[in-house]
C-alpha positions as CSV (number, residue, x, y, z in Angstrom):
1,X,146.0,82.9,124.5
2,X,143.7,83.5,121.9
3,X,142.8,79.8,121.7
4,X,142.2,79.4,125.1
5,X,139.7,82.5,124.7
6,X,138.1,80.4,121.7
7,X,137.8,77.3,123.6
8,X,136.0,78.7,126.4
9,X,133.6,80.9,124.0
10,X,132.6,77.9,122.3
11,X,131.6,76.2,124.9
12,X,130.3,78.2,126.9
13,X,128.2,79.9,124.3
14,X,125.5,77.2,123.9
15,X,124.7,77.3,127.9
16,X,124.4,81.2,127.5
17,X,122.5,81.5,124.6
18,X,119.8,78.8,126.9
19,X,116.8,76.9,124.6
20,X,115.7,78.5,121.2
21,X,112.7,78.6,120.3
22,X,112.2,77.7,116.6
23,X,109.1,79.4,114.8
24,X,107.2,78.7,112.3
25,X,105.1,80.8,110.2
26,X,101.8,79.3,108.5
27,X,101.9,79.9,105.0
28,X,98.7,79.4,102.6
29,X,99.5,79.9,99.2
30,X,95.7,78.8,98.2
31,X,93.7,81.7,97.0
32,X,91.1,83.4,99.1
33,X,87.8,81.4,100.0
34,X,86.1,85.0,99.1
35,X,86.7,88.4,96.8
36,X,86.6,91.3,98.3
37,X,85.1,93.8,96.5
38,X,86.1,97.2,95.8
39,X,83.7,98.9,98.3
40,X,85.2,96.9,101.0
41,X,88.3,97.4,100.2
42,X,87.4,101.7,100.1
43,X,86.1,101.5,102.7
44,X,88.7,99.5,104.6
45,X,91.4,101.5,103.2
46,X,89.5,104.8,104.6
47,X,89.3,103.2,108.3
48,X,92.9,102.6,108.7
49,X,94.0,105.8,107.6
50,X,91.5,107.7,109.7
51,X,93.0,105.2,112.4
52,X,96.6,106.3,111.3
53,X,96.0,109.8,110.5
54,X,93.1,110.8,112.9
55,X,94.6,111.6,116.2
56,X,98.4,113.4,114.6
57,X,95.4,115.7,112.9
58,X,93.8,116.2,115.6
59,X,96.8,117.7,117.2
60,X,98.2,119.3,114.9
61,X,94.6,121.4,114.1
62,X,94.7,122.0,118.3
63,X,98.5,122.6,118.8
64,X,98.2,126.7,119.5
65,X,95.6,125.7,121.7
66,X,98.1,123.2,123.4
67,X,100.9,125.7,123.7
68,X,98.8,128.1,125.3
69,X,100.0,127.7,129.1
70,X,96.7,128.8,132.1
């Protein structure tokens, strides 16, 4: 019985499983056209984590004010 279950499964598998899509990721392993300098990279560093960081601050300096029910 088990073989007939195998059978089936294998070919039945490819018309479930439908077209695959193969990616492929582009890879440069040349180094960068510019430098970034340190400023920049402060700078950018500061943004995301005040991007991150910001609004869970944000609440959690206002949550008494959000359990407060009116």
């Amino acid at each position: 019985m088990s073989g007939l279950l195998r059978t089936i499964a294998f070919r039945a598998a490819p018309a479930l499983r439908g077209h695959t899509v193969c990616q492929r990721a582009n890879v440069y392993t040349r180094p960068a056209k510019e430098k970034i300098g340190a400023m920049e990279t402060v700078i950018g560093l500061g943004l995301f984590t005040l991007a991150i960081l910001g609004p869970s601050g944000w609440i959690l300096a206002h949550l008494e004010d959000y359990k407060k029910r009116e």
